[in-house]
Jmol script that loads the backbone (N, CA, C; Angstrom):
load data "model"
ATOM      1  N   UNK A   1     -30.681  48.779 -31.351  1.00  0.00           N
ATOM      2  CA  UNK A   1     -31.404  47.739 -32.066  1.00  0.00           C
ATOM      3  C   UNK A   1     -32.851  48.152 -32.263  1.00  0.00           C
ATOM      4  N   UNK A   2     -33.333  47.796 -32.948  1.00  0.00           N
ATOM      5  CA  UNK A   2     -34.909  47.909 -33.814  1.00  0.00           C
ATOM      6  C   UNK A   2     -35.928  47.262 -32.413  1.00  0.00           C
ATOM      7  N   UNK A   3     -36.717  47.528 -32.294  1.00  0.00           N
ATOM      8  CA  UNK A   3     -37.954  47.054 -31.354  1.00  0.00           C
ATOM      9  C   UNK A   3     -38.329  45.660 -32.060  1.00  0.00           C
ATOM     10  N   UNK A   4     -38.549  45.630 -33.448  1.00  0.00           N
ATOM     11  CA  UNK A   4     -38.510  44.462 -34.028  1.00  0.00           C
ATOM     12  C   UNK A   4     -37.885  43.085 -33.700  1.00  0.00           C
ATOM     13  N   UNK A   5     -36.702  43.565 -34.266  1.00  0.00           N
ATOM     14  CA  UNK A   5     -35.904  42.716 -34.094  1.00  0.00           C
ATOM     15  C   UNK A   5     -36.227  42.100 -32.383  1.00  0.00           C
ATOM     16  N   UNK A   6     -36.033  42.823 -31.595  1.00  0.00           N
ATOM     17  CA  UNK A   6     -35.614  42.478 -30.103  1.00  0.00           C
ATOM     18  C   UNK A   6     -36.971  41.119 -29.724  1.00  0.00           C
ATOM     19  N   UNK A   7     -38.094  41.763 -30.388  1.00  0.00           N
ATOM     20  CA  UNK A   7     -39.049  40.452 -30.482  1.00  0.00           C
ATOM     21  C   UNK A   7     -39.061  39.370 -31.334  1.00  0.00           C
ATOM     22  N   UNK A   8     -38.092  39.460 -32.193  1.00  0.00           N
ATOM     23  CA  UNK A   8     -37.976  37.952 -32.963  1.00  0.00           C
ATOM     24  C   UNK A   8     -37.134  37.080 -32.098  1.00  0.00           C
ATOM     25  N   UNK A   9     -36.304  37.965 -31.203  1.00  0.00           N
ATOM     26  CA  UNK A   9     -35.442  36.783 -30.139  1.00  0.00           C
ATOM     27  C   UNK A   9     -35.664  35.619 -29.242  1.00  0.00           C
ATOM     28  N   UNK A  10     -37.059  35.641 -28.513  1.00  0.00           N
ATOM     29  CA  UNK A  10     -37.609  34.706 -28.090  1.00  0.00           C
ATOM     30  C   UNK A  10     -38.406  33.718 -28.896  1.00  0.00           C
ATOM     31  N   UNK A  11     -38.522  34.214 -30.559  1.00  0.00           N
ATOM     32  CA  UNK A  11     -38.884  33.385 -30.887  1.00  0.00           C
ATOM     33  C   UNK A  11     -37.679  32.259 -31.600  1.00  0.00           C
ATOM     34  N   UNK A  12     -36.874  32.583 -32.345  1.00  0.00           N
ATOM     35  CA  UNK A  12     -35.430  32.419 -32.072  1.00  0.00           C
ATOM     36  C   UNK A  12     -35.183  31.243 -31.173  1.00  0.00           C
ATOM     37  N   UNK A  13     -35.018  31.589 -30.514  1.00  0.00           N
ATOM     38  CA  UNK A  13     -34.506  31.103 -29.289  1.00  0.00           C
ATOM     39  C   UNK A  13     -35.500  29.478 -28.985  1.00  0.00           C
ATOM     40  N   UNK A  14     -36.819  29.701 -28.821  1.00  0.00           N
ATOM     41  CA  UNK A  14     -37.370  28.455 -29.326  1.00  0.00           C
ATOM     42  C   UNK A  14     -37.527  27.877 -30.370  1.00  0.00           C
ATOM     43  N   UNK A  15     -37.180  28.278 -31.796  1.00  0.00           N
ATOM     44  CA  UNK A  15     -36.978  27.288 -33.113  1.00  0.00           C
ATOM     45  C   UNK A  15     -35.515  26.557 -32.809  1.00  0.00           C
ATOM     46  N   UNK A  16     -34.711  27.455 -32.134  1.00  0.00           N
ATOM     47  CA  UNK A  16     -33.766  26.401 -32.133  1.00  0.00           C
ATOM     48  C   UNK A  16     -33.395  25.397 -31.098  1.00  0.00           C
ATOM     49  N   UNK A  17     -34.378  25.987 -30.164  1.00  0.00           N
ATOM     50  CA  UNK A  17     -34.141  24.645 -28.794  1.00  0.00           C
ATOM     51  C   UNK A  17     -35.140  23.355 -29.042  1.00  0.00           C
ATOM     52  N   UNK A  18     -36.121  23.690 -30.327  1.00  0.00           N
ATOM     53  CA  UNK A  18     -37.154  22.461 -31.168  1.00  0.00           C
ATOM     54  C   UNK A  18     -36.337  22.050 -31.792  1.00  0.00           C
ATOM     55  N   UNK A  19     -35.367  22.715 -32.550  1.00  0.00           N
ATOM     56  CA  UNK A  19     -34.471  21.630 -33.445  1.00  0.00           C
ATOM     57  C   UNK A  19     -32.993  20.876 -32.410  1.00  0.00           C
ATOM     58  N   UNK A  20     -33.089  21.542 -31.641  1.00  0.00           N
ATOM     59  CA  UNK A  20     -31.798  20.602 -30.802  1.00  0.00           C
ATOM     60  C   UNK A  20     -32.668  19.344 -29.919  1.00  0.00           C
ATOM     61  N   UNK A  21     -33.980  19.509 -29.334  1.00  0.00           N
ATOM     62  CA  UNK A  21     -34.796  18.933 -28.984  1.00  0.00           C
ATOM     63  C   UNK A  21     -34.670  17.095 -29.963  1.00  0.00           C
ATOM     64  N   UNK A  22     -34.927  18.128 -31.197  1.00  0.00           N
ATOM     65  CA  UNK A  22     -35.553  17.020 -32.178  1.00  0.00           C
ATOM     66  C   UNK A  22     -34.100  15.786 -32.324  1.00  0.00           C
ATOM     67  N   UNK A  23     -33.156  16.844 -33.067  1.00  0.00           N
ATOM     68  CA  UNK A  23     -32.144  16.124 -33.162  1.00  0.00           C
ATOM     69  C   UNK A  23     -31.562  15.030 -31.763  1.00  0.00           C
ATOM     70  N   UNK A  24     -31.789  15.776 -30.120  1.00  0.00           N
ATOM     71  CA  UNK A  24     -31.841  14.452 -29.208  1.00  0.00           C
ATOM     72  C   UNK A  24     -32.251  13.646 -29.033  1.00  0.00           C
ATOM     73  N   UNK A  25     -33.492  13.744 -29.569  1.00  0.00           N
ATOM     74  CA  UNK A  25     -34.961  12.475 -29.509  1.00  0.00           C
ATOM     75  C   UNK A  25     -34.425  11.653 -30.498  1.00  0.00           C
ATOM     76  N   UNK A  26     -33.794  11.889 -31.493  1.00  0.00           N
ATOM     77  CA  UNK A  26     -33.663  11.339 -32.693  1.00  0.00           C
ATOM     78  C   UNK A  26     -32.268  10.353 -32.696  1.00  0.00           C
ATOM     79  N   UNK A  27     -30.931  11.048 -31.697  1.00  0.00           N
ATOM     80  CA  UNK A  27     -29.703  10.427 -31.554  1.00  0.00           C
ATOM     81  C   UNK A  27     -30.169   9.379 -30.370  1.00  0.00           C
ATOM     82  N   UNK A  28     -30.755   9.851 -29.325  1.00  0.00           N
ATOM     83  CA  UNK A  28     -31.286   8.327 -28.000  1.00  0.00           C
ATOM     84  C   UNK A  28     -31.932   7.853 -28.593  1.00  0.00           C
ATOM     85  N   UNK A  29     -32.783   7.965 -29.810  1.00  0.00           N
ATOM     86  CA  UNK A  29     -33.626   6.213 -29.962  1.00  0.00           C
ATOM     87  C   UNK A  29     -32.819   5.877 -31.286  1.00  0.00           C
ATOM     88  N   UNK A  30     -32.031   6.434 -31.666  1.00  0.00           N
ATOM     89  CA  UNK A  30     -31.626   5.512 -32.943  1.00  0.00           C
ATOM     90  C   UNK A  30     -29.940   5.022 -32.433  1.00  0.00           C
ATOM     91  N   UNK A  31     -29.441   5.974 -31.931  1.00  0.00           N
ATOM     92  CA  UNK A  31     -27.361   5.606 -31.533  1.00  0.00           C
ATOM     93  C   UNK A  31     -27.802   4.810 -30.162  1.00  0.00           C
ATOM     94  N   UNK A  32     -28.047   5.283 -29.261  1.00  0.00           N
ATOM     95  CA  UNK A  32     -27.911   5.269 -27.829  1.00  0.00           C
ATOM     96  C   UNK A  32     -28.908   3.861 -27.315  1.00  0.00           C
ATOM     97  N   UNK A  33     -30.061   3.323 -27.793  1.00  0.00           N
ATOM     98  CA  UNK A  33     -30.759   2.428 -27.725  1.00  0.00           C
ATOM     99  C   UNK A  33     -30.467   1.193 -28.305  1.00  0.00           C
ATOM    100  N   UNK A  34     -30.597   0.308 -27.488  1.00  0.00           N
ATOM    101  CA  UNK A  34     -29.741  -1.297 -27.969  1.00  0.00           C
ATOM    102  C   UNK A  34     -31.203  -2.495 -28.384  1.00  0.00           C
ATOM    103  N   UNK A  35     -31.495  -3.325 -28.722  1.00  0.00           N
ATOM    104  CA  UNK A  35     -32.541  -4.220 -29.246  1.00  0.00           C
ATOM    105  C   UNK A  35     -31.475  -5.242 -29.049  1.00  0.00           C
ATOM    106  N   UNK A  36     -31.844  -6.132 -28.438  1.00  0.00           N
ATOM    107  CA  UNK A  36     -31.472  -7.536 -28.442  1.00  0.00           C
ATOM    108  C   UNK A  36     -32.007  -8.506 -27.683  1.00  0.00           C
ATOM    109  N   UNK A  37     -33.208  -9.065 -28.869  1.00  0.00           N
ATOM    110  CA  UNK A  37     -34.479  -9.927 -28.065  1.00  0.00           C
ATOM    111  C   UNK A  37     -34.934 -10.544 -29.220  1.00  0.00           C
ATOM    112  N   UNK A  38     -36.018 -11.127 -28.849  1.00  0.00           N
ATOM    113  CA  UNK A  38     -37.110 -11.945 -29.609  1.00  0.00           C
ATOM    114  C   UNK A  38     -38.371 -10.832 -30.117  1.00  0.00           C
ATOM    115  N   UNK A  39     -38.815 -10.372 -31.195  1.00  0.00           N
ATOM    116  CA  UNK A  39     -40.484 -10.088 -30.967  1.00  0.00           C
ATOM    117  C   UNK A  39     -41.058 -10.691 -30.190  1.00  0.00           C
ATOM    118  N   UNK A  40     -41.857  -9.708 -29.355  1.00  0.00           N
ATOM    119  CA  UNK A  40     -43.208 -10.683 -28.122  1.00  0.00           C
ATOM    120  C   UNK A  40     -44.379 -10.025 -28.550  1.00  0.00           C
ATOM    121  N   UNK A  41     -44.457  -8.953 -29.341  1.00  0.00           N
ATOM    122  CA  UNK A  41     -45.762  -8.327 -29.431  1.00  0.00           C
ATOM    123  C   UNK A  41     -45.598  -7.294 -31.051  1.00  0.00           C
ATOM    124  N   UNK A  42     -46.662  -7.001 -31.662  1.00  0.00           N
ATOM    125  CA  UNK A  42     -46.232  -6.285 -33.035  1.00  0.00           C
ATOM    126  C   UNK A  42     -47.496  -5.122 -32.627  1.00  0.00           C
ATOM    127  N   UNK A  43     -47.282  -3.564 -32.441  1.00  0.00           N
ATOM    128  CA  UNK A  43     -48.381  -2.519 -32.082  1.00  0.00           C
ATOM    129  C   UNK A  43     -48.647  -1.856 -33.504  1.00  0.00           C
ATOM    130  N   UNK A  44     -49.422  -1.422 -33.123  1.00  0.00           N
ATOM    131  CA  UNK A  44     -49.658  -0.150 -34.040  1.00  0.00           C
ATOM    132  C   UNK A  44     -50.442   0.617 -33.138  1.00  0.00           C
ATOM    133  N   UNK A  45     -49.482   1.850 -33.392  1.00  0.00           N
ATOM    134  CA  UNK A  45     -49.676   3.133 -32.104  1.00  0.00           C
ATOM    135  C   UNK A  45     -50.771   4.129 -32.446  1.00  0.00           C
ATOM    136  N   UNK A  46     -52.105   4.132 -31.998  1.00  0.00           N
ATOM    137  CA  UNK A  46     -52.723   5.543 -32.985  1.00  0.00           C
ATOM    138  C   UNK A  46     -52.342   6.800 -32.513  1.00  0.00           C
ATOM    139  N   UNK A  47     -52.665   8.120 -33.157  1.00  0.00           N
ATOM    140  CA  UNK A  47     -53.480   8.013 -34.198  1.00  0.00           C
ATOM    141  C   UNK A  47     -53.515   7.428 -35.516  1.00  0.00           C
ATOM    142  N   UNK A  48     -51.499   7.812 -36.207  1.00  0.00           N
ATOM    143  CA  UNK A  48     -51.646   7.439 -37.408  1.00  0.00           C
ATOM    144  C   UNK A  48     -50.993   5.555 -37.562  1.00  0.00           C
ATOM    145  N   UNK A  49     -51.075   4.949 -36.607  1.00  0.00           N
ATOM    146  CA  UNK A  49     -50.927   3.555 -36.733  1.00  0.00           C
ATOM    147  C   UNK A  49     -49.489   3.503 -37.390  1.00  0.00           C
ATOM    148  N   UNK A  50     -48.996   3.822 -36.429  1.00  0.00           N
ATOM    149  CA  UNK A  50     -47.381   3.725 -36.707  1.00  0.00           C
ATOM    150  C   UNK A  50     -46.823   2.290 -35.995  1.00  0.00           C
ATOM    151  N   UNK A  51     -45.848   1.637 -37.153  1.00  0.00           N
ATOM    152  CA  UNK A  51     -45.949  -0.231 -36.645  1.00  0.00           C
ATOM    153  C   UNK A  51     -44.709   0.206 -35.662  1.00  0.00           C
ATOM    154  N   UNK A  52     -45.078  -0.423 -34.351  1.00  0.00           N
ATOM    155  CA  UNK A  52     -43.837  -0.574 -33.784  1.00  0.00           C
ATOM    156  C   UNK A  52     -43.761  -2.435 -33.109  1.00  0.00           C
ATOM    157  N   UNK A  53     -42.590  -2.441 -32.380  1.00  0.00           N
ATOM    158  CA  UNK A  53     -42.491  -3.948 -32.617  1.00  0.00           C
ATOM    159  C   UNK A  53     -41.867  -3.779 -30.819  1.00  0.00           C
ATOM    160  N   UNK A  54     -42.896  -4.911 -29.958  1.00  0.00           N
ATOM    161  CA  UNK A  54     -42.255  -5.049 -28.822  1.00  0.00           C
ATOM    162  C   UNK A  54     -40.938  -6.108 -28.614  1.00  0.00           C
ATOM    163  N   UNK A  55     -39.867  -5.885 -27.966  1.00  0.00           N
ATOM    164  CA  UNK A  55     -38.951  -6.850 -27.892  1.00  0.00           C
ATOM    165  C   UNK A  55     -38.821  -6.580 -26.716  1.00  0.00           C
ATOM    166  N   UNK A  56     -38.485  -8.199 -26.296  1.00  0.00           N
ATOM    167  CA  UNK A  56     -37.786  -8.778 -25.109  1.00  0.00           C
ATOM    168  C   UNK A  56     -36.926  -8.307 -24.650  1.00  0.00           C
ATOM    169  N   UNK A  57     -36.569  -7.220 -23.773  1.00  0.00           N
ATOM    170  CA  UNK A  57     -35.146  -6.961 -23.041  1.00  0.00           C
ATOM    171  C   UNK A  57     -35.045  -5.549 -23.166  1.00  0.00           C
ATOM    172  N   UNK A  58     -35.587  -4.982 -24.094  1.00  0.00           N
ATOM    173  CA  UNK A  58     -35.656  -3.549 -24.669  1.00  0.00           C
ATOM    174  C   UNK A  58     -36.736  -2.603 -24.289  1.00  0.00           C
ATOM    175  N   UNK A  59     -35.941  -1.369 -23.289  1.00  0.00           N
ATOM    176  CA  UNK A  59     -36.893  -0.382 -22.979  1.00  0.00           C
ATOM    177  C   UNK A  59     -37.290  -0.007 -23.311  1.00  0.00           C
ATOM    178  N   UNK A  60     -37.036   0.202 -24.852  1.00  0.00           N
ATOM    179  CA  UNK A  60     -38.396   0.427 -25.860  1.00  0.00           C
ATOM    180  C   UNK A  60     -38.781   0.016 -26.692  1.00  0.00           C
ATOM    181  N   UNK A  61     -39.628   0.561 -27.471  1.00  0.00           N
ATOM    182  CA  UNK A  61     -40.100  -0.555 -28.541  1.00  0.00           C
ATOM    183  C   UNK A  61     -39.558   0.008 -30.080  1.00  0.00           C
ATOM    184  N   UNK A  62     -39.499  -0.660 -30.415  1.00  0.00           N
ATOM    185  CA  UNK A  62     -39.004  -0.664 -32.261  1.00  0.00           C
ATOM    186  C   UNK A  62     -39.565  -0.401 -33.260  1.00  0.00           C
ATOM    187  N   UNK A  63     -39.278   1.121 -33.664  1.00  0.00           N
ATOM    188  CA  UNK A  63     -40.015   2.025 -33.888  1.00  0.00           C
ATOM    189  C   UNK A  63     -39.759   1.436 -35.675  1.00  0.00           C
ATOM    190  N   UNK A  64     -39.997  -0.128 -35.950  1.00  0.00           N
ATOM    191  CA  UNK A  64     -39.757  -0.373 -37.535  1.00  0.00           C
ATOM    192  C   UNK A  64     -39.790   0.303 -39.093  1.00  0.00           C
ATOM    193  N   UNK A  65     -40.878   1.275 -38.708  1.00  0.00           N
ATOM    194  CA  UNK A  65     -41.283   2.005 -39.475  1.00  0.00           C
ATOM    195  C   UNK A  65     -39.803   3.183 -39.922  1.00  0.00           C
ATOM    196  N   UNK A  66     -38.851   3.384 -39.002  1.00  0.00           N
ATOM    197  CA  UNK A  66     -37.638   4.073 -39.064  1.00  0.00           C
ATOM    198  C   UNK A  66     -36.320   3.326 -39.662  1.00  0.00           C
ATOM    199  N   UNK A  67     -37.080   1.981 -39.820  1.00  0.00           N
ATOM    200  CA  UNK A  67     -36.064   1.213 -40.817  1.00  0.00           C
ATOM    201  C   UNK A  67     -36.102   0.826 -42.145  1.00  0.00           C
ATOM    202  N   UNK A  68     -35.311   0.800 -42.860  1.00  0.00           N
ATOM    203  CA  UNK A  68     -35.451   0.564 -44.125  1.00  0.00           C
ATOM    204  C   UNK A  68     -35.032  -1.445 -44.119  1.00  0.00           C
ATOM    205  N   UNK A  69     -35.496  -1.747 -45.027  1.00  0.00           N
ATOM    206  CA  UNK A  69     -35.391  -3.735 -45.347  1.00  0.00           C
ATOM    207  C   UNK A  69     -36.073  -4.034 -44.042  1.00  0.00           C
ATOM    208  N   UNK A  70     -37.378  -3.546 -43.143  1.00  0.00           N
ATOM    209  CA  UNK A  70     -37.973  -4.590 -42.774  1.00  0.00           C
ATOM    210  C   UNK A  70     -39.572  -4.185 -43.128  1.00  0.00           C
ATOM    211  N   UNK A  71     -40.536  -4.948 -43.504  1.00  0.00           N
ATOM    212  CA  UNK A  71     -41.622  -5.044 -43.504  1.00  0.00           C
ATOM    213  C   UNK A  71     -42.394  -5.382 -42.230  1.00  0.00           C
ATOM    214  N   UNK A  72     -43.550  -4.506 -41.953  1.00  0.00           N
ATOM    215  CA  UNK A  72     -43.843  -4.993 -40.841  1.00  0.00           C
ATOM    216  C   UNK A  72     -45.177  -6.037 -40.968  1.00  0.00           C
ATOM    217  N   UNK A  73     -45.657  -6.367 -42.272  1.00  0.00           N
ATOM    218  CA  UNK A  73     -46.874  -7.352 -42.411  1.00  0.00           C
ATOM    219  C   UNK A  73     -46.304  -8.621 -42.234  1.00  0.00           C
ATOM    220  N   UNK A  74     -44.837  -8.509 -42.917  1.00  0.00           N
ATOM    221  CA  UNK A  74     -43.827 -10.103 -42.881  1.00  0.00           C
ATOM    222  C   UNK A  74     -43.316 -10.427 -41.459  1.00  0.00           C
ATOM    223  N   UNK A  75     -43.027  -9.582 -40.118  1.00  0.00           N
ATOM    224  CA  UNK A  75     -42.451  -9.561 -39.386  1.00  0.00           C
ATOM    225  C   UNK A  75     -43.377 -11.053 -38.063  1.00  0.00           C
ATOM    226  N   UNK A  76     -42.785 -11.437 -38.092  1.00  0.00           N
ATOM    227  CA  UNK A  76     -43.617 -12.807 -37.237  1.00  0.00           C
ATOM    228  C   UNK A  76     -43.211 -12.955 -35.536  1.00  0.00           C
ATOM    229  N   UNK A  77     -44.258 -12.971 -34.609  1.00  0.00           N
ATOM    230  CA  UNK A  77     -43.560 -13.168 -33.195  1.00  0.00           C
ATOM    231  C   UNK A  77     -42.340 -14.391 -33.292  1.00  0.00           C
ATOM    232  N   UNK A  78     -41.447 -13.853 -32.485  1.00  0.00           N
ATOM    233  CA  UNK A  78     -40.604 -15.143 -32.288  1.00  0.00           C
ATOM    234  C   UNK A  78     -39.355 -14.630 -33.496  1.00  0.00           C
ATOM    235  N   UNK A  79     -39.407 -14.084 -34.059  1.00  0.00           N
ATOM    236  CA  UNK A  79     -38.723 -13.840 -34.665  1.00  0.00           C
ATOM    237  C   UNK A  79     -37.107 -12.420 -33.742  1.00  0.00           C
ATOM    238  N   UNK A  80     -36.290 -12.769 -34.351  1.00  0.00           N
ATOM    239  CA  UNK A  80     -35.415 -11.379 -33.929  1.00  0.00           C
ATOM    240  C   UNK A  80     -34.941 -10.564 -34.370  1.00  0.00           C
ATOM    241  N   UNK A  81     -34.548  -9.393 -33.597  1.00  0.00           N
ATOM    242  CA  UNK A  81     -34.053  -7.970 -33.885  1.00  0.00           C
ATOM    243  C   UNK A  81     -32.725  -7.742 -33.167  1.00  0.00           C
ATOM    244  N   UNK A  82     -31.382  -7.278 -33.461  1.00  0.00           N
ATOM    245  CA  UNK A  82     -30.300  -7.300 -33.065  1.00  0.00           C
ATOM    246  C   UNK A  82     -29.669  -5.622 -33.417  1.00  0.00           C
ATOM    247  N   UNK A  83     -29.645  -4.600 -32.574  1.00  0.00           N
ATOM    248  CA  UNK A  83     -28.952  -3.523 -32.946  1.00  0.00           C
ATOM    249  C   UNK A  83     -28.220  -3.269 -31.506  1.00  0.00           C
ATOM    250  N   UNK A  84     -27.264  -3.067 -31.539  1.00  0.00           N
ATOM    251  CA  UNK A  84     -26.170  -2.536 -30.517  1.00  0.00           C
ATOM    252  C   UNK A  84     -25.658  -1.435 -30.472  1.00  0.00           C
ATOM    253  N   UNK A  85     -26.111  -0.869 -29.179  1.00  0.00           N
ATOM    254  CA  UNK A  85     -25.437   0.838 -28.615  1.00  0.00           C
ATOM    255  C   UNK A  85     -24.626   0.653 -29.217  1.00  0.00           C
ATOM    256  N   UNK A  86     -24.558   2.427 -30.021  1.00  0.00           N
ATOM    257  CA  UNK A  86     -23.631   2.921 -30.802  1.00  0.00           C
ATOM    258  C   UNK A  86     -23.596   2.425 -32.452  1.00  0.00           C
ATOM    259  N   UNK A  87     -24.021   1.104 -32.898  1.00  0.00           N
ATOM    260  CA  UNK A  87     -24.093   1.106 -34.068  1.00  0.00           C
ATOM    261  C   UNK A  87     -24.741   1.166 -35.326  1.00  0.00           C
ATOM    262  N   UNK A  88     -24.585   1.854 -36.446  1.00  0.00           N
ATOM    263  CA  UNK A  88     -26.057   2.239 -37.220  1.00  0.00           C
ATOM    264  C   UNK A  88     -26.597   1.204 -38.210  1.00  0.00           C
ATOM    265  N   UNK A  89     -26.121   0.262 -37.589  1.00  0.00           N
ATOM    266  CA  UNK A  89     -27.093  -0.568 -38.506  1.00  0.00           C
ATOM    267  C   UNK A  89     -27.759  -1.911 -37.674  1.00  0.00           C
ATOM    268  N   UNK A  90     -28.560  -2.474 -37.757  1.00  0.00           N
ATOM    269  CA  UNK A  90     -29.899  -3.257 -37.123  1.00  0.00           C
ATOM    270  C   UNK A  90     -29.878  -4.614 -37.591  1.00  0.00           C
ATOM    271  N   UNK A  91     -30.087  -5.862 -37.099  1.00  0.00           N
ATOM    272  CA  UNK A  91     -29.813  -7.189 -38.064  1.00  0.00           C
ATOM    273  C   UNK A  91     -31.535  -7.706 -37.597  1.00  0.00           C
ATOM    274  N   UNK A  92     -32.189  -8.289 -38.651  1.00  0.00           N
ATOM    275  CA  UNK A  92     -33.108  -8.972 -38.738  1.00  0.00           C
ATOM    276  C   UNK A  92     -32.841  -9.830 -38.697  1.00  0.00           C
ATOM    277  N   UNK A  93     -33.313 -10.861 -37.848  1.00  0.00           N
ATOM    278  CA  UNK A  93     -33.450 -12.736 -38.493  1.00  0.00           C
ATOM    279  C   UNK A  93     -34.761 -13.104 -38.336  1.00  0.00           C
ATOM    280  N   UNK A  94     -35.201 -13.436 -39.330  1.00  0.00           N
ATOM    281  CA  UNK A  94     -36.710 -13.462 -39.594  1.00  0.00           C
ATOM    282  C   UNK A  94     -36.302 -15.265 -40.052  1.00  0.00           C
ATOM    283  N   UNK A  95     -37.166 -15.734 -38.856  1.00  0.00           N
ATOM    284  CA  UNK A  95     -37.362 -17.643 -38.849  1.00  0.00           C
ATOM    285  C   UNK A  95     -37.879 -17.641 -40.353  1.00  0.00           C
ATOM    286  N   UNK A  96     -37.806 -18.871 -40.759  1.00  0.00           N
ATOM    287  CA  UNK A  96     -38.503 -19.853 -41.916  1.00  0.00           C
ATOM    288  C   UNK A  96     -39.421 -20.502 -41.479  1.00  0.00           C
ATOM    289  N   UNK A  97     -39.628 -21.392 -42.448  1.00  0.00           N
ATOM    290  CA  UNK A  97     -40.522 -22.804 -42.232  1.00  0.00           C
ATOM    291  C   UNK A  97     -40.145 -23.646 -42.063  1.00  0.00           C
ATOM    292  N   UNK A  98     -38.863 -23.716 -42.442  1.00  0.00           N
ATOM    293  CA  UNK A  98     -37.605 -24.802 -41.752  1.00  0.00           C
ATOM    294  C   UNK A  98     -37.054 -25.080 -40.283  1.00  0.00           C
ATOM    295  N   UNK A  99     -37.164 -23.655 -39.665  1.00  0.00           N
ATOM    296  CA  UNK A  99     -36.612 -23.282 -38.237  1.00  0.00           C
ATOM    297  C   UNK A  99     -35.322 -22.225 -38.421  1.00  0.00           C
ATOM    298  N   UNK A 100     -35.198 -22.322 -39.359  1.00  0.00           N
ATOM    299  CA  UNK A 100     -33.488 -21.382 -39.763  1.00  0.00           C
ATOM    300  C   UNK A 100     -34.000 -19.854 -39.930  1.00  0.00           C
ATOM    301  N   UNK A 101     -32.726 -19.172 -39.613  1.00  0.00           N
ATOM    302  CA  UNK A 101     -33.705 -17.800 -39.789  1.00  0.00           C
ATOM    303  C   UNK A 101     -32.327 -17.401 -40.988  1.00  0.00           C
ATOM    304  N   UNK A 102     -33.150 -16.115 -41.788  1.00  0.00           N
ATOM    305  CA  UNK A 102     -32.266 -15.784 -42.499  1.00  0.00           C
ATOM    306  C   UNK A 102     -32.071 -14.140 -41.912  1.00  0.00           C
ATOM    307  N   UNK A 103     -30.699 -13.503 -42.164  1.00  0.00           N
ATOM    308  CA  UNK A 103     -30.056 -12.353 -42.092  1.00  0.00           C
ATOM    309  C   UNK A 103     -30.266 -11.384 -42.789  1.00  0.00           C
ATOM    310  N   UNK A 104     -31.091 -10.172 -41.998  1.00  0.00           N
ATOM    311  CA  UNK A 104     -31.408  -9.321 -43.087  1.00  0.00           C
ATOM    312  C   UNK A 104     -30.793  -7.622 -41.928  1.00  0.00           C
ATOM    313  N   UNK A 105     -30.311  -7.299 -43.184  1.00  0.00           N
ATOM    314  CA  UNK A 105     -29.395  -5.821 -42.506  1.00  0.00           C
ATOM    315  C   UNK A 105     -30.319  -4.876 -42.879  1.00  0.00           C
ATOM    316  N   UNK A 106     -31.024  -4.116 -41.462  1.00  0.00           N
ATOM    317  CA  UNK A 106     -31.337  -3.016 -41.568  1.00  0.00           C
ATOM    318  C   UNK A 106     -30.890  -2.064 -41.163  1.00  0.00           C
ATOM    319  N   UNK A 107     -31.237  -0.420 -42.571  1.00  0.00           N
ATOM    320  CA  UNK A 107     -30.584   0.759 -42.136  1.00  0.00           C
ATOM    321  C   UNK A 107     -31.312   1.451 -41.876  1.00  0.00           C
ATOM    322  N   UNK A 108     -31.052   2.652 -40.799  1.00  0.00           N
ATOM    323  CA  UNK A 108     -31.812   3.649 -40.344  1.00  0.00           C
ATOM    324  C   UNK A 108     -32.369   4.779 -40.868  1.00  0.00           C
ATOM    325  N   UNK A 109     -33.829   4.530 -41.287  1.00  0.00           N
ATOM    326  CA  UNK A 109     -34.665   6.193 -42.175  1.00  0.00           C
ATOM    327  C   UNK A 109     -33.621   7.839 -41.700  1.00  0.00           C
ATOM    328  N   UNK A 110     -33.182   7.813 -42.567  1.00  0.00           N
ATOM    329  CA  UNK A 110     -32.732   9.226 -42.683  1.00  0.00           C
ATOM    330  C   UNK A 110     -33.230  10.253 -43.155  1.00  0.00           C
ATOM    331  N   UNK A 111     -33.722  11.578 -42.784  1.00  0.00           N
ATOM    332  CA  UNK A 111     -34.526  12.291 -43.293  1.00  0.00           C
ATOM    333  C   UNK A 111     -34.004  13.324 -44.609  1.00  0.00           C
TER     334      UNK A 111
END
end "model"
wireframe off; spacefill off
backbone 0.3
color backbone group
């Protein structure tokens, strides 16, 4: 083998343990992570003020910005978020002015 070559291997070797990396980070917070609570708190994380949304019951927080059909200026405390280990899609019920909430299906940002 080439001297070359033999040094592209370690680099190799870490582009692809960043992309298996990425792809795990990416299957535990979107498959493997469950939401089923109330909003108690609405963040924005710096530097780049990424909206995330605290819920009740959930070890983490709700990274909204990774969903498609929710807004996070409309999103109101008290309101809920419903996604269940294992399934790819997310239910909004965003209260009224009435007290009724209406049903809104969110899907997960795909790159």
């Amino acid at each position: 083998m080439d001297v070359n070559k033999i040094k592209l291997i370690p680099l190799l070797c870490i582009i692809i343990l960043f992309a298996v990396w990425d792809t795990y980070v990416e299957i535990d917070l979107h498959y493997l992570e469950s939401y089923n609570g109330i909003v108690l708190k609405k963040l924005q994380i710096p530097p780049k003020k990424m909206p995330d949304l605290v819920i009740r019951g959930a070890r983490e927080t709700f990274p909204c910005w990774k969903w498609e059909g929710i807004d996070f200026d409309s999103v109101k405390l008290g309101d809920s978020i419903v996604k269940k280990k294992y399934d790819y899609f997310a239910y909004y019920y965003r209260r009224t002015n009435k007290g009724k909430y209406i049903k809104v299906k969110l899907s997960y940002w795909t790159r």
